[in-house]
N, C-alpha and C positions, 0 to 999 in steps of 0.2 A: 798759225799752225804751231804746235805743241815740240819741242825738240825731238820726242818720242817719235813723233808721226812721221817728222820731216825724216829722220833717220829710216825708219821701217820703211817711207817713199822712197827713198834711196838706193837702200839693198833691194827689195823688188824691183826696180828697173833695173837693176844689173844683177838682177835674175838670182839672185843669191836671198834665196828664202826656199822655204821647207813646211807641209803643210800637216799639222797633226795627226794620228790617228784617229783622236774624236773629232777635228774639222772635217775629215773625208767622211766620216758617218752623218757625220748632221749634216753635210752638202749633198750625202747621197741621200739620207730620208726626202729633203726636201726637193729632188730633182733638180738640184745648180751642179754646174759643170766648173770643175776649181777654176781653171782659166779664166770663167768669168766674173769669176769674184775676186780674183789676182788682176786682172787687168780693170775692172771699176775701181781699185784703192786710188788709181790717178786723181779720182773726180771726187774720191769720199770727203764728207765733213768728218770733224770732230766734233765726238759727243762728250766721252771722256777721257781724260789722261791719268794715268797709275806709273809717276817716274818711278816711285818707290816699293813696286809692288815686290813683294818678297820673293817671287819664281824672277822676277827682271822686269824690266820697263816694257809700261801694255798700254796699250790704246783703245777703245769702244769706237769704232765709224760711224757713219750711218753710210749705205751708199745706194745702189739700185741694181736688181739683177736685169736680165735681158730684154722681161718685157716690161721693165720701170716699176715693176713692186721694193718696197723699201728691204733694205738689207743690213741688221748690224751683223759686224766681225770684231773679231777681239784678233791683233797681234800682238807678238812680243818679242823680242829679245833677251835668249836666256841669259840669266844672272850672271855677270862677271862673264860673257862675253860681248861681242862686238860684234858677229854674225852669227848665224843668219835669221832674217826675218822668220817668225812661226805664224802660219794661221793658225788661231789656237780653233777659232768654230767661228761658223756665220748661222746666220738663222732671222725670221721675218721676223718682228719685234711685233708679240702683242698690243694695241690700240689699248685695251684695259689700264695696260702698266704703262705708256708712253703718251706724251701730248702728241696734239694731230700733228705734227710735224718730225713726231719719233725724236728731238733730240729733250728731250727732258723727262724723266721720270716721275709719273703721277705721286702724290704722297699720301 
C-alpha cells in the first residue's frame, strides 16, 4: 500500500473525509450511495498513486460496489494540507480502456 492510500485509509476511518461536488454527481448518475463507496475504500486495491499530483496527493482504487461490480475512485488530500480525505469521483471503469482485471490500463 502506497503512503497515499494508507494516509487517505486513515482519515476515512476517523471519519474525517469530504466528498466532492463532482463525486456526488457521478455517484448519483450511476445510482451508488456515497457510504458505499466510503466504506468499500477498507477492501480497495491500488491501481495508481500521484504522491505529486499538483491539486495534492491522489490515489486511483479499484474496489466493488454493493452488488460486486468493479468501482474505480480517485481520492486526495488537498495540497499543503493534512486533511481531509476528498472523494474526488468514482465510477465503473470501462472494459475497453482497462485489463479484465480493471487494474491496468490498455495501451
Amino acid at each position: 500500500m502506497s503512503d497515499t492510500l494508507g494516509r487517505i485509509k486513515k482519515l476515512v476511518s476517523n471519519g474525517d473525509y469530504r466528498i466532492s461536488e463532482h463525486g456526488y454527481d457521478e455517484l448519483a448518475a450511476d445510482g451508488w450511495l456515497a457510504r458505499e463507496v466510503v466504506a468499500g475504500l477498507t477492501e480497495a486495491s491500488m491501481v495508481e498513486d500521484y504522491p505529486d499530483y499538483p491539486k495534492g496527493p491522489c490515489v486511483l482504487v479499484l474496489q466493488e460496489n454493493r452488488i460486486g461490480q468493479p468501482v474505480h475512485a480517485v481520492w486526495e488530500i488537498p495540497k499543503g494540507e493534512d486533511k481531509p480525505a476528498v472523494l474526488v469521483t468514482a465510477y465503473q471503469p470501462d472494459p475497453q480502456q482497462w485489463t479484465d482485471d480493471f487494474m491496468r490500463r490498455k495501451s
